[in-house]
N, C-alpha and C positions, 0 to 999 in steps of 0.2 A: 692802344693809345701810345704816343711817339713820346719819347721822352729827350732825355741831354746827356751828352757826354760828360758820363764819370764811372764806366765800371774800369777794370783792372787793364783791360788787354786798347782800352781809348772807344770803343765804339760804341754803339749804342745800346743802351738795353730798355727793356719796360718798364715805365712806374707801375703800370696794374699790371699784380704779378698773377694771374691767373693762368697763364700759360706757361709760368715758371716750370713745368712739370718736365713738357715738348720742348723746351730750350735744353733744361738738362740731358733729354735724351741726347739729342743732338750734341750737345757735348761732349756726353759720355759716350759717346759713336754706334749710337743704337744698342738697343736692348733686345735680347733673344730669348725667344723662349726658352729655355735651359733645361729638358726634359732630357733624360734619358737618349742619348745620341748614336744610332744603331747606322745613319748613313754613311755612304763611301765616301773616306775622305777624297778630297778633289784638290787641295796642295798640302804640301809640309812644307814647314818651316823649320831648319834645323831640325828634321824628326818629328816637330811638332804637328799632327795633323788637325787639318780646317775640312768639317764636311759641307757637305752638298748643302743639307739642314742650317747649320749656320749660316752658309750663305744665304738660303729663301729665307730662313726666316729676318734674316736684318735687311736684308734686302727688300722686302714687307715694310718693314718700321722707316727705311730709307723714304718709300713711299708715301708711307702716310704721314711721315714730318716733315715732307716737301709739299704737302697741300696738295700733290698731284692725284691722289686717289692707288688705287692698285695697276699693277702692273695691267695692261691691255686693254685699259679706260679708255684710252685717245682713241678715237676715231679717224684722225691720218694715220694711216701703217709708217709712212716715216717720220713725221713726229712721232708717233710711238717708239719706233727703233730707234730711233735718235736718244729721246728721253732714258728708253732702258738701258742704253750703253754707257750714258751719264753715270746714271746710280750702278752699274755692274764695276764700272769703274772704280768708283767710289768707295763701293763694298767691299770689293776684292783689297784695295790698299789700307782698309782702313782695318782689317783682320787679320792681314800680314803685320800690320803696326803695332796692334791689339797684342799680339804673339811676341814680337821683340820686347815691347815696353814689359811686359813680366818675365821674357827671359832675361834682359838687363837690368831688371830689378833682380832678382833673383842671383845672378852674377855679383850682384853687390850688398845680395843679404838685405833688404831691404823688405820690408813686412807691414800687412794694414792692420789692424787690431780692430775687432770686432765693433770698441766703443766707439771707434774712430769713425764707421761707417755711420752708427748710432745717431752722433752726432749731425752726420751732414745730413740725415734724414730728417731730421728731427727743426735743422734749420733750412729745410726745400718746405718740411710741414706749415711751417711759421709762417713763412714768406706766401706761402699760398693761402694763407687763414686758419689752420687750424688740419688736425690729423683726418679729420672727414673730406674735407676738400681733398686731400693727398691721396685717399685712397679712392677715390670717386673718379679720378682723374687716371687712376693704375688702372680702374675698371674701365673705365674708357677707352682705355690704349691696348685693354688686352694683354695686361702685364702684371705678374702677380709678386708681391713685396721682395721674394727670395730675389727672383731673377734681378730686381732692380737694386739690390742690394751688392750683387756680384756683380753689375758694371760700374757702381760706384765704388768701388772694392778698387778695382781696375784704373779709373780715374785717379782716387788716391794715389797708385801706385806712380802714375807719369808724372804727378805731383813734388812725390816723394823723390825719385829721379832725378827731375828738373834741377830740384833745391838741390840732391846731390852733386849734380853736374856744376852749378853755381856758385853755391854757398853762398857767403854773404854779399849778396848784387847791392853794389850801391851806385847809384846816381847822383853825379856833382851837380852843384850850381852849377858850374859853367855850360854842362851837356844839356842843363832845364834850361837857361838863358839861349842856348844856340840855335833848340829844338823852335824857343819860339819865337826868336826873330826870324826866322827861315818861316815859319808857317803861319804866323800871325794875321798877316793879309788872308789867307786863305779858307784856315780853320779856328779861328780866334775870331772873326770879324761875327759880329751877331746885329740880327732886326732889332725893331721893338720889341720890347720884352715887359713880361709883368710877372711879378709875384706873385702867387696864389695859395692859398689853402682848400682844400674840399673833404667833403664827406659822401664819400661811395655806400649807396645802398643799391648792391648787385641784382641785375634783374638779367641775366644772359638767359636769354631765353634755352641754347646748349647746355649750358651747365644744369640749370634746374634738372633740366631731363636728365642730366647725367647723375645728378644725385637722387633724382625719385628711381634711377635704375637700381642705383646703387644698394636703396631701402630695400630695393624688390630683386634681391639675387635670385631666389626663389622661382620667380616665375616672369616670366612676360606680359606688360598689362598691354590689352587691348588701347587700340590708336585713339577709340575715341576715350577712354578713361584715363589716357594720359595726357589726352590734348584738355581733357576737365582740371584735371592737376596743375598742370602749365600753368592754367588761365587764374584757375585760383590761387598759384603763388607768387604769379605776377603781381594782383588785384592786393592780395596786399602787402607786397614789396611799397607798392606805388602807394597805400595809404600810410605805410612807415614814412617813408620818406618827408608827404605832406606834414605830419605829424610832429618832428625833426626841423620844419624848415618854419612852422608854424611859432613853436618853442623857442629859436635863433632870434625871428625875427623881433620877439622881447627884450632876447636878451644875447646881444649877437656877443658881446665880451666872454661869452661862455663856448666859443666855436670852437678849440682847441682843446676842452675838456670834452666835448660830445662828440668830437673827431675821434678820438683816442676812446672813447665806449664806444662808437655807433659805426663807423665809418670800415666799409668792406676791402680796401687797400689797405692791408699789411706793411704796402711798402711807406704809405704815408701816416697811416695811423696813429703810429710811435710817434709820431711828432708834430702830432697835435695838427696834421691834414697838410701840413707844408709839402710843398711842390717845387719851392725855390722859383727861381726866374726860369720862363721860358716864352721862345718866341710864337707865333703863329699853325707855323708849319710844325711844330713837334707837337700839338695836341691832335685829334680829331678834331674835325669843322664845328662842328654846335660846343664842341666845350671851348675854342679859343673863340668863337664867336661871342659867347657870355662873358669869357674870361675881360677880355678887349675892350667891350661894351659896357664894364661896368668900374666904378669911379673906384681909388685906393677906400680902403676902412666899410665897404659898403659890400652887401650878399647879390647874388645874383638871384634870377628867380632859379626854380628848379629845372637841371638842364637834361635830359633823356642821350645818352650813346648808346652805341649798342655793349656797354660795360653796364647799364644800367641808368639810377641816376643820383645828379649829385647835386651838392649846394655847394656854390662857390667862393668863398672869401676874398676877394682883392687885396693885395698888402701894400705893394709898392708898383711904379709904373718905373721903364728904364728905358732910354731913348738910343740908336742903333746906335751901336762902334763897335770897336776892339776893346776886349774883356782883358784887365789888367793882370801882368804876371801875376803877379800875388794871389788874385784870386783865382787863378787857373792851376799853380803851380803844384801843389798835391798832385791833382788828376794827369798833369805829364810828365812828374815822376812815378805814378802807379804805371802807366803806359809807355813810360822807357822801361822801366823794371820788365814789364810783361815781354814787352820785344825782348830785349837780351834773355829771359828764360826760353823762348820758344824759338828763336836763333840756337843758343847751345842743345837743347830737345832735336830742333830738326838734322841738326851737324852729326850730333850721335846716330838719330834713326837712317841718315844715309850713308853712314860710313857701317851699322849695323847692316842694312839690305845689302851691300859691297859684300862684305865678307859672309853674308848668311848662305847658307845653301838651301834655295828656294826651289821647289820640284812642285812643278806641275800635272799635276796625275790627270787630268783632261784638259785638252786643245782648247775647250772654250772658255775657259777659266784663266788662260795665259793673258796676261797683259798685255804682252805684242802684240799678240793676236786681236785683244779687243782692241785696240791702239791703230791695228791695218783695218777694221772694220769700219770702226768710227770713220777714217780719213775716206773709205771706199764710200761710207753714206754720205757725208759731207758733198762729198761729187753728186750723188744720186738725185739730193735734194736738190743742187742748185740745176742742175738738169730739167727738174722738175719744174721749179720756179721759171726757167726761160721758155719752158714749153707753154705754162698758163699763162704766163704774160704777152707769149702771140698771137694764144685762141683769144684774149682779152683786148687786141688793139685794135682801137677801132676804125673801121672803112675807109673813112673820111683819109687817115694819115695813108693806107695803102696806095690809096687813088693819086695822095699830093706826091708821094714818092715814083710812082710809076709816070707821072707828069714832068714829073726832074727830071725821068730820066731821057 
Protein backbone atom coordinates (compact mmCIF):
# COMPACT_ATOMS: atom_id res chain seq x y z
CA UNK A 1 0.00 0.00 0.00
CA UNK A 2 1.42 3.52 -1.26
CA UNK A 3 1.73 5.93 1.24
CA UNK A 4 2.97 9.93 1.78
CA UNK A 5 5.84 11.69 2.03
CA UNK A 6 7.36 11.88 5.59
CA UNK A 7 10.24 9.65 6.20
CA UNK A 8 13.73 11.18 7.05
CA UNK A 9 15.67 10.94 3.56
CA UNK A 10 11.80 12.87 1.70
CA UNK A 11 10.68 9.70 -0.21
CA UNK A 12 8.41 7.31 0.28
CA UNK A 13 7.82 4.70 2.64
CA UNK A 14 4.88 2.14 3.67
CA UNK A 15 2.21 2.63 6.01
CA UNK A 16 1.62 -1.42 6.20
CA UNK A 17 4.68 -2.17 7.50
CA UNK A 18 4.91 -5.86 6.72
CA UNK A 19 7.64 -5.67 4.48
CA UNK A 20 9.49 -3.51 6.87
CA UNK A 21 11.84 -6.47 7.40
CA UNK A 22 13.16 -6.52 3.16
CA UNK A 23 13.28 -2.56 3.28
CA UNK A 24 15.79 -2.85 6.10
CA UNK A 25 17.71 -5.44 4.41
CA UNK A 26 18.12 -3.28 1.64
CA UNK A 27 19.21 -0.61 3.65
CA UNK A 28 21.42 -2.34 5.51
CA UNK A 29 23.03 -3.42 2.04
CA UNK A 30 22.18 -7.01 2.35
CA UNK A 31 22.67 -9.62 4.76
CA UNK A 32 25.01 -12.62 4.43
CA UNK A 33 25.05 -15.51 5.63
CA UNK A 34 27.93 -15.13 8.15
CA UNK A 35 29.25 -18.66 8.49
CA UNK A 36 32.60 -19.62 8.90
CA UNK A 37 34.38 -18.11 5.75
CA UNK A 38 36.97 -20.69 4.16
CA UNK A 39 36.72 -18.97 0.51
CA UNK A 40 39.36 -17.20 -1.64
CA UNK A 41 39.36 -13.82 -1.18
CA UNK A 42 38.65 -12.08 -4.58
CA UNK A 43 39.56 -8.19 -3.49
CA UNK A 44 41.13 -6.43 -0.46
CA UNK A 45 40.49 -3.47 0.62
CA UNK A 46 43.39 -1.78 2.39
CA UNK A 47 44.43 -5.63 3.42
CA UNK A 48 40.87 -6.07 4.22
CA UNK A 49 39.84 -9.28 2.40
CA UNK A 50 36.10 -9.61 0.49
CA UNK A 51 35.53 -13.48 -0.51
CA UNK A 52 34.06 -15.14 -3.18
CA UNK A 53 31.20 -16.26 -0.34
CA UNK A 54 30.45 -12.83 0.59
CA UNK A 55 30.04 -11.91 -2.66
CA UNK A 56 27.24 -15.13 -3.81
CA UNK A 57 25.85 -14.92 -0.84
CA UNK A 58 24.66 -10.96 -0.87
CA UNK A 59 24.54 -11.19 -4.23
CA UNK A 60 21.64 -13.93 -3.50
CA UNK A 61 19.82 -11.52 -1.13
CA UNK A 62 20.58 -8.66 -3.92
CA UNK A 63 18.30 -10.98 -5.89
CA UNK A 64 15.69 -11.89 -3.96
CA UNK A 65 15.04 -7.96 -2.71
CA UNK A 66 14.76 -7.02 -6.13
CA UNK A 67 11.72 -9.13 -6.67
CA UNK A 68 13.75 -10.64 -9.62
CA UNK A 69 14.09 -14.17 -8.35
CA UNK A 70 17.62 -16.00 -8.37
CA UNK A 71 20.35 -15.59 -10.56
CA UNK A 72 19.63 -17.45 -14.16
CA UNK A 73 15.60 -17.16 -13.72
CA UNK A 74 15.34 -14.96 -16.98
CA UNK A 75 14.73 -16.70 -19.88
CA UNK A 76 16.47 -14.05 -22.33
CA UNK A 77 20.35 -14.79 -21.87
CA UNK A 78 20.72 -10.96 -22.33
CA UNK A 79 18.23 -9.76 -20.15
CA UNK A 80 19.68 -12.13 -17.80
CA UNK A 81 23.26 -10.83 -18.31
CA UNK A 82 22.12 -7.57 -18.47
CA UNK A 83 20.28 -7.92 -14.90
CA UNK A 84 23.47 -9.92 -13.42
CA UNK A 85 25.81 -7.16 -14.22
CA UNK A 86 23.36 -4.83 -12.55
CA UNK A 87 23.56 -6.51 -9.17
CA UNK A 88 27.38 -7.67 -9.60
CA UNK A 89 27.81 -4.19 -9.86
CA UNK A 90 25.90 -3.33 -7.00
CA UNK A 91 27.56 -5.92 -4.78
CA UNK A 92 30.76 -5.45 -5.49
CA UNK A 93 30.52 -1.30 -4.45
CA UNK A 94 28.40 -1.93 -1.98
CA UNK A 95 31.23 -4.36 0.03
CA UNK A 96 34.03 -2.22 -0.72
CA UNK A 97 31.80 0.49 1.14
CA UNK A 98 30.64 -1.97 3.72
CA UNK A 99 34.67 -2.29 4.40
CA UNK A 100 35.55 1.59 4.41
CA UNK A 101 32.50 2.65 6.58
CA UNK A 102 34.14 0.24 9.61
CA UNK A 103 37.59 0.97 8.61
CA UNK A 104 36.69 4.88 9.09
CA UNK A 105 34.81 4.18 11.94
CA UNK A 106 37.33 2.47 13.42
CA UNK A 107 40.00 5.31 12.53
CA UNK A 108 37.74 7.41 14.60
CA UNK A 109 37.11 5.04 17.59
CA UNK A 110 33.77 4.86 17.08
CA UNK A 111 31.90 1.67 18.51
CA UNK A 112 28.04 0.06 18.38
CA UNK A 113 27.20 -1.50 21.79
CA UNK A 114 25.40 -4.40 21.81
CA UNK A 115 22.17 -2.64 23.54
CA UNK A 116 22.19 -0.34 20.68
CA UNK A 117 21.68 -3.06 18.25
CA UNK A 118 19.03 -4.45 20.89
CA UNK A 119 17.15 -1.66 20.36
CA UNK A 120 16.88 -1.18 16.67
CA UNK A 121 15.72 -4.82 16.69
CA UNK A 122 13.41 -4.49 18.98
CA UNK A 123 11.85 -1.28 17.13
CA UNK A 124 11.95 -3.18 13.31
CA UNK A 125 9.94 -5.93 15.95
CA UNK A 126 7.19 -3.40 16.83
CA UNK A 127 6.93 -1.91 13.52
CA UNK A 128 6.20 -5.27 12.10
CA UNK A 129 3.69 -6.43 14.92
CA UNK A 130 5.34 -8.05 17.26
CA UNK A 131 8.73 -10.36 17.83
CA UNK A 132 6.78 -13.53 15.95
CA UNK A 133 6.27 -11.57 12.76
CA UNK A 134 10.10 -10.57 12.98
CA UNK A 135 11.28 -13.84 13.18
CA UNK A 136 8.77 -15.47 10.64
CA UNK A 137 10.08 -13.02 8.18
CA UNK A 138 14.08 -13.97 9.18
CA UNK A 139 12.74 -17.41 8.37
CA UNK A 140 11.64 -16.39 5.24
CA UNK A 141 14.55 -14.70 3.97
CA UNK A 142 16.82 -17.32 5.19
CA UNK A 143 18.53 -15.40 7.61
CA UNK A 144 19.15 -16.25 11.13
CA UNK A 145 19.10 -13.32 14.14
CA UNK A 146 23.07 -13.30 14.56
CA UNK A 147 23.76 -12.53 11.01
CA UNK A 148 21.02 -9.69 10.98
CA UNK A 149 22.35 -8.40 13.91
CA UNK A 150 25.90 -7.94 12.40
CA UNK A 151 24.59 -5.75 9.39
CA UNK A 152 22.75 -3.76 11.81
CA UNK A 153 25.74 -3.44 13.72
CA UNK A 154 27.28 -2.21 10.45
CA UNK A 155 24.32 0.29 9.72
CA UNK A 156 24.75 1.76 13.05
CA UNK A 157 28.19 2.41 12.37
CA UNK A 158 27.68 4.68 8.97
CA UNK A 159 25.12 6.31 11.38
CA UNK A 160 27.52 6.90 13.80
CA UNK A 161 30.01 8.31 11.17
CA UNK A 162 27.62 10.55 9.37
CA UNK A 163 26.81 12.35 12.91
CA UNK A 164 30.59 12.34 13.17
CA UNK A 165 31.17 13.79 9.87
CA UNK A 166 28.30 16.40 10.68
CA UNK A 167 27.67 17.13 14.01
CA UNK A 168 25.12 19.32 14.85
CA UNK A 169 23.33 19.80 11.00
CA UNK A 170 20.90 22.34 11.37
CA UNK A 171 18.53 23.72 8.89
CA UNK A 172 17.50 27.46 8.58
CA UNK A 173 14.25 28.87 7.82
CA UNK A 174 15.44 30.37 5.07
CA UNK A 175 16.87 27.01 3.18
CA UNK A 176 13.09 25.42 4.37
CA UNK A 177 11.41 28.62 2.80
CA UNK A 178 13.80 28.45 -0.54
CA UNK A 179 13.56 24.46 -0.67
CA UNK A 180 9.82 25.25 -1.15
CA UNK A 181 9.26 27.84 -3.20
CA UNK A 182 11.58 26.20 -5.82
CA UNK A 183 9.39 22.91 -5.55
CA UNK A 184 6.11 23.73 -4.44
CA UNK A 185 4.58 23.57 -7.90
CA UNK A 186 6.07 20.37 -8.46
CA UNK A 187 6.10 18.29 -5.25
CA UNK A 188 3.90 20.20 -2.81
CA UNK A 189 0.96 20.40 -5.30
CA UNK A 190 -1.51 17.48 -4.17
CA UNK A 191 -5.16 15.82 -5.59
CA UNK A 192 -8.02 15.29 -3.61
CA UNK A 193 -7.46 14.11 -0.55
CA UNK A 194 -9.11 12.50 2.41
CA UNK A 195 -8.49 11.63 5.85
CA UNK A 196 -8.92 8.26 7.09
CA UNK A 197 -8.63 5.82 9.81
CA UNK A 198 -8.77 1.95 9.51
CA UNK A 199 -8.38 -1.23 11.13
CA UNK A 200 -6.26 -3.97 9.33
CA UNK A 201 -7.12 -7.58 10.07
CA UNK A 202 -4.13 -9.19 8.08
CA UNK A 203 -5.17 -11.87 5.83
CA UNK A 204 -1.72 -12.06 3.39
CA UNK A 205 -2.21 -15.08 2.23
CA UNK A 206 2.21 -15.23 1.99
CA UNK A 207 2.59 -14.37 5.37
CA UNK A 208 0.10 -16.98 6.99
CA UNK A 209 2.27 -19.58 5.25
CA UNK A 210 5.24 -17.96 6.35
CA UNK A 211 4.16 -18.17 9.84
CA UNK A 212 2.54 -21.80 9.80
CA UNK A 213 6.42 -22.47 8.35
CA UNK A 214 7.60 -20.96 10.92
CA UNK A 215 5.47 -23.19 13.74
CA UNK A 216 6.76 -26.00 11.76
CA UNK A 217 10.66 -25.74 11.64
CA UNK A 218 10.64 -29.26 12.35
CA UNK A 219 9.54 -30.56 9.31
CA UNK A 220 7.76 -29.92 6.02
CA UNK A 221 3.99 -30.04 5.94
CA UNK A 222 2.57 -31.55 2.83
CA UNK A 223 0.97 -29.10 0.02
CA UNK A 224 -2.28 -30.33 0.65
CA UNK A 225 -2.14 -29.74 4.65
CA UNK A 226 -0.98 -26.48 4.33
CA UNK A 227 -3.22 -25.33 1.68
CA UNK A 228 -5.96 -26.80 4.65
CA UNK A 229 -4.19 -24.42 7.10
CA UNK A 230 -4.32 -21.33 4.72
CA UNK A 231 -7.86 -21.77 4.21
CA UNK A 232 -8.74 -22.19 7.63
CA UNK A 233 -6.78 -19.02 8.80
CA UNK A 234 -8.18 -17.12 6.16
CA UNK A 235 -11.97 -18.29 7.21
CA UNK A 236 -11.37 -16.86 10.21
CA UNK A 237 -9.47 -13.88 9.76
CA UNK A 238 -12.56 -12.96 7.57
CA UNK A 239 -15.11 -13.78 10.41
CA UNK A 240 -12.84 -11.55 12.78
CA UNK A 241 -13.09 -8.90 10.81
CA UNK A 242 -17.05 -9.18 10.17
CA UNK A 243 -17.26 -9.39 13.82
CA UNK A 244 -15.28 -5.92 14.43
CA UNK A 245 -17.04 -4.18 11.80
CA UNK A 246 -20.46 -5.55 13.11
CA UNK A 247 -19.51 -4.02 16.87
CA UNK A 248 -18.41 -0.35 15.04
CA UNK A 249 -21.21 -0.35 13.21
CA UNK A 250 -23.10 0.33 16.98
CA UNK A 251 -20.95 2.07 18.05
CA UNK A 252 -18.62 3.74 15.40
CA UNK A 253 -17.36 6.54 18.31
CA UNK A 254 -15.39 3.73 19.69
CA UNK A 255 -13.11 3.10 16.12
CA UNK A 256 -9.94 4.47 17.70
CA UNK A 257 -10.09 2.49 20.72
CA UNK A 258 -10.60 -0.96 18.61
CA UNK A 259 -8.01 0.32 16.20
CA UNK A 260 -5.43 0.47 18.88
CA UNK A 261 -6.59 -3.31 20.31
CA UNK A 262 -7.48 -4.93 16.91
CA UNK A 263 -5.99 -3.37 14.06
CA UNK A 264 -2.78 -5.44 12.34
CA UNK A 265 -0.82 -1.98 11.05
CA UNK A 266 1.68 -1.26 13.64
CA UNK A 267 2.12 1.69 11.79
CA UNK A 268 -1.34 3.02 12.43
CA UNK A 269 -2.49 1.38 15.36
CA UNK A 270 -0.84 3.65 18.00
CA UNK A 271 -3.05 6.08 16.79
CA UNK A 272 -6.10 5.04 16.88
CA UNK A 273 -6.06 3.85 12.85
CA UNK A 274 -5.02 7.39 11.48
CA UNK A 275 -3.73 7.51 8.07
CA UNK A 276 -3.62 11.35 7.79
CA UNK A 277 -4.70 12.82 4.40
CA UNK A 278 -4.05 10.99 1.25
CA UNK A 279 -4.70 11.12 -2.30
CA UNK A 280 -5.96 8.37 -4.65
CA UNK A 281 -2.88 7.09 -6.15
CA UNK A 282 -0.90 6.50 -2.78
CA UNK A 283 -3.44 3.69 -1.67
CA UNK A 284 -4.24 0.46 -3.46
CA UNK A 285 -7.44 0.72 -5.81
CA UNK A 286 -10.20 -1.00 -3.65
CA UNK A 287 -8.97 0.94 -0.52
CA UNK A 288 -9.10 4.61 -2.07
CA UNK A 289 -12.06 3.27 -3.86
CA UNK A 290 -13.83 2.96 -0.39
CA UNK A 291 -11.91 5.44 1.09
CA UNK A 292 -13.43 8.32 -1.87
CA UNK A 293 -16.89 6.74 -1.82
CA UNK A 294 -17.52 7.26 1.53
CA UNK A 295 -19.03 10.47 3.32
CA UNK A 296 -16.64 12.33 6.39
CA UNK A 297 -17.71 10.73 10.06
CA UNK A 298 -19.16 7.55 8.35
CA UNK A 299 -17.30 3.51 7.93
CA UNK A 300 -16.96 2.05 4.92
CA UNK A 301 -18.31 -1.36 4.33
CA UNK A 302 -15.40 -4.03 4.62
CA UNK A 303 -12.86 -3.55 1.97
CA UNK A 304 -10.45 -6.91 0.94
CA UNK A 305 -6.51 -5.94 -0.37
CA UNK A 306 -4.28 -8.11 -0.75
CA UNK A 307 -2.94 -6.66 2.98
CA UNK A 308 -5.91 -8.28 4.05
CA UNK A 309 -9.04 -6.48 5.25
CA UNK A 310 -10.08 -3.38 6.62
CA UNK A 311 -12.71 -1.06 7.99
CA UNK A 312 -12.56 2.36 7.10
CA UNK A 313 -13.36 5.55 8.94
CA UNK A 314 -13.70 8.87 6.92
CA UNK A 315 -12.49 11.88 8.95
CA UNK A 316 -12.11 14.85 6.80
CA UNK A 317 -12.33 15.35 2.82
CA UNK A 318 -9.57 18.05 1.19
CA UNK A 319 -9.86 19.56 -2.21
CA UNK A 320 -6.61 19.68 -4.71
CA UNK A 321 -3.81 22.39 -4.20
CA UNK A 322 -0.60 23.13 -2.63
CA UNK A 323 -0.10 21.86 0.90
CA UNK A 324 0.85 24.93 3.08
CA UNK A 325 4.59 25.53 4.39
CA UNK A 326 3.70 25.08 7.75
CA UNK A 327 2.23 21.94 7.27
CA UNK A 328 4.94 20.59 5.14
CA UNK A 329 7.68 22.12 6.99
CA UNK A 330 9.05 19.29 9.50
CA UNK A 331 9.17 16.73 6.70
CA UNK A 332 11.54 19.24 4.57
CA UNK A 333 13.62 19.98 7.24
CA UNK A 334 13.95 16.06 8.04
CA UNK A 335 14.82 15.75 4.22
CA UNK A 336 17.35 18.58 4.05
CA UNK A 337 18.97 17.21 7.16
CA UNK A 338 19.15 13.76 5.44
CA UNK A 339 20.63 15.24 2.20
CA UNK A 340 23.45 17.18 3.89
CA UNK A 341 24.28 13.87 6.11
CA UNK A 342 24.53 11.75 2.94
CA UNK A 343 26.31 14.48 0.92
CA UNK A 344 29.13 14.70 3.76
CA UNK A 345 28.92 10.24 3.85
CA UNK A 346 29.20 10.18 0.19
CA UNK A 347 32.37 13.10 0.12
CA UNK A 348 34.23 11.03 2.71
CA UNK A 349 33.43 7.36 0.99
CA UNK A 350 35.10 8.94 -2.41
CA UNK A 351 37.92 10.69 -1.12
CA UNK A 352 38.16 7.07 1.19
CA UNK A 353 38.04 4.76 -2.50
CA UNK A 354 40.92 7.66 -3.67
CA UNK A 355 43.34 6.95 -1.23
CA UNK A 356 42.33 3.05 -0.51
CA UNK A 357 44.32 0.64 -1.89
CA UNK A 358 41.81 -1.50 -3.64
CA UNK A 359 43.40 -4.93 -5.22
CA UNK A 360 41.65 -6.96 -7.23
CA UNK A 361 42.65 -10.73 -6.87
CA UNK A 362 40.25 -11.91 -9.92
CA UNK A 363 39.52 -10.11 -13.38
CA UNK A 364 35.90 -10.63 -13.04
CA UNK A 365 35.46 -9.01 -10.00
CA UNK A 366 37.22 -5.68 -11.30
CA UNK A 367 34.92 -2.92 -11.74
CA UNK A 368 36.39 -1.80 -14.98
CA UNK A 369 36.10 -4.69 -16.06
CA UNK A 370 32.33 -5.10 -15.35
CA UNK A 371 31.96 -1.46 -16.47
CA UNK A 372 33.60 -2.60 -20.23
CA UNK A 373 31.17 -5.63 -20.21
CA UNK A 374 28.09 -3.90 -19.29
CA UNK A 375 28.76 -1.09 -22.23
CA UNK A 376 29.85 -4.31 -24.58
CA UNK A 377 26.14 -5.84 -23.65
CA UNK A 378 24.38 -2.57 -24.05
CA UNK A 379 25.65 -2.81 -27.87
CA UNK A 380 24.70 -6.48 -28.04
CA UNK A 381 21.16 -5.88 -27.00
CA UNK A 382 20.42 -3.03 -29.09
CA UNK A 383 21.84 -5.29 -32.04
CA UNK A 384 19.41 -7.50 -31.08
CA UNK A 385 16.46 -5.27 -30.68
CA UNK A 386 17.12 -4.04 -34.67
CA UNK A 387 17.45 -7.46 -35.82
CA UNK A 388 13.67 -8.57 -34.16
CA UNK A 389 12.28 -5.36 -35.34
CA UNK A 390 13.00 -6.44 -39.12
CA UNK A 391 11.98 -10.03 -38.87
CA UNK A 392 8.85 -7.98 -37.33
CA UNK A 393 8.04 -5.58 -40.24
CA UNK A 394 5.55 -6.15 -41.98
CA UNK A 395 5.26 -6.90 -46.02
CA UNK A 396 3.01 -4.37 -46.79
CA UNK A 397 5.94 -1.32 -45.64
CA UNK A 398 8.73 -3.53 -47.80
CA UNK A 399 6.56 -3.54 -50.89
CA UNK A 400 5.59 0.59 -50.27
CA UNK A 401 9.38 1.28 -50.02
CA UNK A 402 10.73 -0.86 -52.86
CA UNK A 403 7.85 1.25 -54.81
CA UNK A 404 9.44 4.62 -53.83
CA UNK A 405 12.15 3.46 -54.87
Amino acid sequence: MKCKYEDESGENMKKFTLGILAASLIFLGGCLKQKTDKSKPIIKVNGSAITENMFKETLEQSYTLSGQGEKGEQTDELKNKFIYLIHKNRVINDLITRELIKQQAQKRQLKVEETEIDDVIDNIAKSMGGKERFKASLVLNKIDENTFRKNIKIDLLKKKLVDNLTGGTKITDKEIKEFYEKNKEEKFRHDEEVRASHILISASEAEIINQIKAENTDKELPKEEMEAKVKQRLKKVKEKAKDIYKELKNNPDKFAEYAKQYSEDPASASKGGDLGFFSRKEMVDEFSEAAFSTKPGKLSDIVKTRFGYHIIKVVDRKEKGITPLDEIKPHIERYLEGKKKMESLTRLMDSAKESAKIVYLQEEYDLENINKEYRSLIKDIKEAQQKESQKTEKPETKKEEVKAN
